[in-house]
N, C-alpha and C positions, 0 to 999 in steps of 0.2 A: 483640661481635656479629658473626656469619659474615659476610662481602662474599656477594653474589651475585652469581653467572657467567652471565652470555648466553653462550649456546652458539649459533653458527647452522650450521643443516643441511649437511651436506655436500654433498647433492644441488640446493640452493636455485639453480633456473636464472635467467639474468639478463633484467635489463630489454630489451625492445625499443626501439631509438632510429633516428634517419633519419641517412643520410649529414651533413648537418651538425651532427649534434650535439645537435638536439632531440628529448630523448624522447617515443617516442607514450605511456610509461604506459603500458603495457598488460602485467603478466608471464607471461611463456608458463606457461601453464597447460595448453595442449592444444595438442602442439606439432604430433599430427597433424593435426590441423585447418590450424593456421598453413601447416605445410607442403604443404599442398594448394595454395594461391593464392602463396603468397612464392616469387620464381625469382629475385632480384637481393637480395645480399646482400653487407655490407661487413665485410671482415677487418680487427682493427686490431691495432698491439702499440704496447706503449708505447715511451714517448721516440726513437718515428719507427722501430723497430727494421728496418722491411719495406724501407727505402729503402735499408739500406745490404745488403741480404740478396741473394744469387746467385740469379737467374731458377730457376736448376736447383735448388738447394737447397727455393725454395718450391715448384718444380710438385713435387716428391718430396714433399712438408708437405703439399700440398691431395692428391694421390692418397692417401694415406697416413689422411686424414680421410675421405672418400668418395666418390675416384675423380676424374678431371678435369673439373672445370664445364665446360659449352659453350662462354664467353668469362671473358677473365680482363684485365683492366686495370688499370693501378698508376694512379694518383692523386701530387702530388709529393710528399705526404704520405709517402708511401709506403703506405698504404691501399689495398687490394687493393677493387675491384667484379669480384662473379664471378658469372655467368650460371649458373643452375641447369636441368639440363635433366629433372628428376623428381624428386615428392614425397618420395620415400625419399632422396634424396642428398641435400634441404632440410635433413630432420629429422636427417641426421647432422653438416651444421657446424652447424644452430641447438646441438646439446646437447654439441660441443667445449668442452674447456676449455683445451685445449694447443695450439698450434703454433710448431714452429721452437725447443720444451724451451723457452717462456714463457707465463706466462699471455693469453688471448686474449679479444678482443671480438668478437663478430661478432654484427653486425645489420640488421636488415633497411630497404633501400633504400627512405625515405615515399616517393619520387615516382613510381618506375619501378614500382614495384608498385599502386599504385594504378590507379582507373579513373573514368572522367567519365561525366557524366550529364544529361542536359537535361531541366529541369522547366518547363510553361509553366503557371502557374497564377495566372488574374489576382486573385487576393486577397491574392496576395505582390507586386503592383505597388509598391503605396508603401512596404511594409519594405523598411530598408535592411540591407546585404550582412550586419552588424554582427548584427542580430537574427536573422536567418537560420539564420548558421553557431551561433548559440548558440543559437537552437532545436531545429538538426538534428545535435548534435554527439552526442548520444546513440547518435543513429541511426546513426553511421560516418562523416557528414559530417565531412573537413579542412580544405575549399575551397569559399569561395562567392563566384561572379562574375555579377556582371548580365551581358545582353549590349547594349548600346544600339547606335540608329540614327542616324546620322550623314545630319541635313538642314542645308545650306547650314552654318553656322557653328556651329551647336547639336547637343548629341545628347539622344537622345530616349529614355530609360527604357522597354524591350520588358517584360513578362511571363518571356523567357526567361533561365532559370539556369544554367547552369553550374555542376554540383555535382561536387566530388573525393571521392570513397570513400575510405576505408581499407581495404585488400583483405580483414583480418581480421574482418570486419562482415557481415551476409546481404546487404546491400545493396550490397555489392563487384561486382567483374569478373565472375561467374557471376550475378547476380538483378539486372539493371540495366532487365530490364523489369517490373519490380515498384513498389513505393510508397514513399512514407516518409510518417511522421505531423507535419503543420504547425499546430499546434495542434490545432481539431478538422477541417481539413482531412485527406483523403486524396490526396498529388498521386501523380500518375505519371509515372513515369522513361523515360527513351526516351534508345537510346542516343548518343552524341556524336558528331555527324555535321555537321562543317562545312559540306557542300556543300549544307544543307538553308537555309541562310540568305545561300544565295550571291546571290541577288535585291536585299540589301539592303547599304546602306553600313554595317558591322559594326562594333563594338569591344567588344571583353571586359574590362572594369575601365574603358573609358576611354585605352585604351593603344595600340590599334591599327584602323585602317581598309579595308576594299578599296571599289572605285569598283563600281558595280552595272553 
C-alpha cells in the first residue's frame, strides 16, 4: 500500500508571535494590511546566532532585506528590535526567509504595536477583568484592566477600562473612536489618556496610585 506524502507549500508564510514568545495566532494572510499598522518587529536566528554576529555584517543583512529600519536594538538574546519607518519596508522583512545565509524568524513586537483604549460603560461594573477580555477577544481585545479609586485604605471598582488592541484588528491604533460589541451592548472607545483621570486617587489592575 503506497505511504502518502505531505508536501507543504513552499510559499507557506509564518506564524506571527510577540517578543516573548507568545503566539498571537494569527497567520499572515494579508500582509498588506499587517503592514500598514506593524512598525516594531523582532529578528531572530537560532541558537542565539545574532549575538555573536558583527554590527556591520547585520546592518549589510537588514539593508540588504529592505533598506535600514529607523532604530535597531539587540536584545542579550541577541534578537534584534527594529523600528520600521513605512508600510512597504514592513512587508518586505514580514515575507523574509534568510538572513545572515540562515533561516529566519521575524515577528512582530505584541506590545509596541499595539494601542489602549478607555471604555466607561456601567453594565461592565460588576464583570470581572476575566470575562471581559474573553468577551472581547474576538474583537482584537489582548488586555483588560479595570481602573480603581483609591479611598482611605480601600479601592473602589470605577466603570473605567483599559482595553489593549491588537493593531491587526479594525479596532487597533487607527478606529479607537469607534465601538466594540459587549454582549448586546454597544460601548465606546475613547482614546487613552491619563490626564483625564488625574482628579482621582488611580490604579490600573490594582498596582499603582497617584495622590489627587
Amino acid at each position: 500500500m503506497p505511504r502518502l506524502r505531505i508536501l507543504r507549500a513552499s510559499n507557506c508564510l509564518p506564524l506571527l508571535d510577540s517578543v516573548v514568545g507568545s503566539a498571537v495566532g494569527t497567520r499572515i494572510t494579508d500582509i498588506d494590511k499587517i503592514s500598514e499598522t506593524a512598525r516594531f518587529l523582532i529578528i531572530s536566528l537560532r541558537n542565539e546566532l545574532l549575538s555573536k554576529t558583527s554590527p556591520f555584517a547585520t546592518e549589510k543583512a537588514l539593508q540588504g532585506i529592505g533598506g535600514s529600519p529607523k532604530s535597531v536594538k539587540k536584545f542579550k538574546s541577541g534578537d534584534l528590535l527594529i523600528e520600521i519607518s513605512s508600510a512597504i519596508q514592513t512587508k518586505y522583512f514580514l515575507l523574509a526567509k534568510i538572513f545572515l545565509n540562515n533561516s529566519v524568524k521575524i515577528t512582530i513586537h505584541r506590545t509596541l504595536n499595539s494601542s489602549q483604549g478607555v471604555v466607561s460603560e456601567p453594565q461592565l461594573l460588576h464583570s470581572p477583568e476575566p470575562e471581559i477580555h474573553e468577551g472581547l477577544t474576538s474583537q482584537g481585545v489582548i488586555g483588560v484592566k479595570r481602573i480603581n479609586i483609591k479611598r482611605g485604605t480601600s479601592f473602589i471598582a470605577t466603570k473605567h477600562i483599559v482595553l489593549t488592541f491588537n493593531p491587526l484588528t479594525p479596532s487597533g491604533p487607527q478606529n479607537l473612536t469607534t465601538f466594540v460589541y459587549g454582549g448586546f451592548v454597544d460601548i465606546w472607545i475613547r482614546e487613552m489618556d491619563s490626564a483625564a483621570f488625574s482628579p482621582f486617587l488611580l490604579t490600573v489592575g490594582g498596582r499603582k496610585s497617584t495622590e489627587a
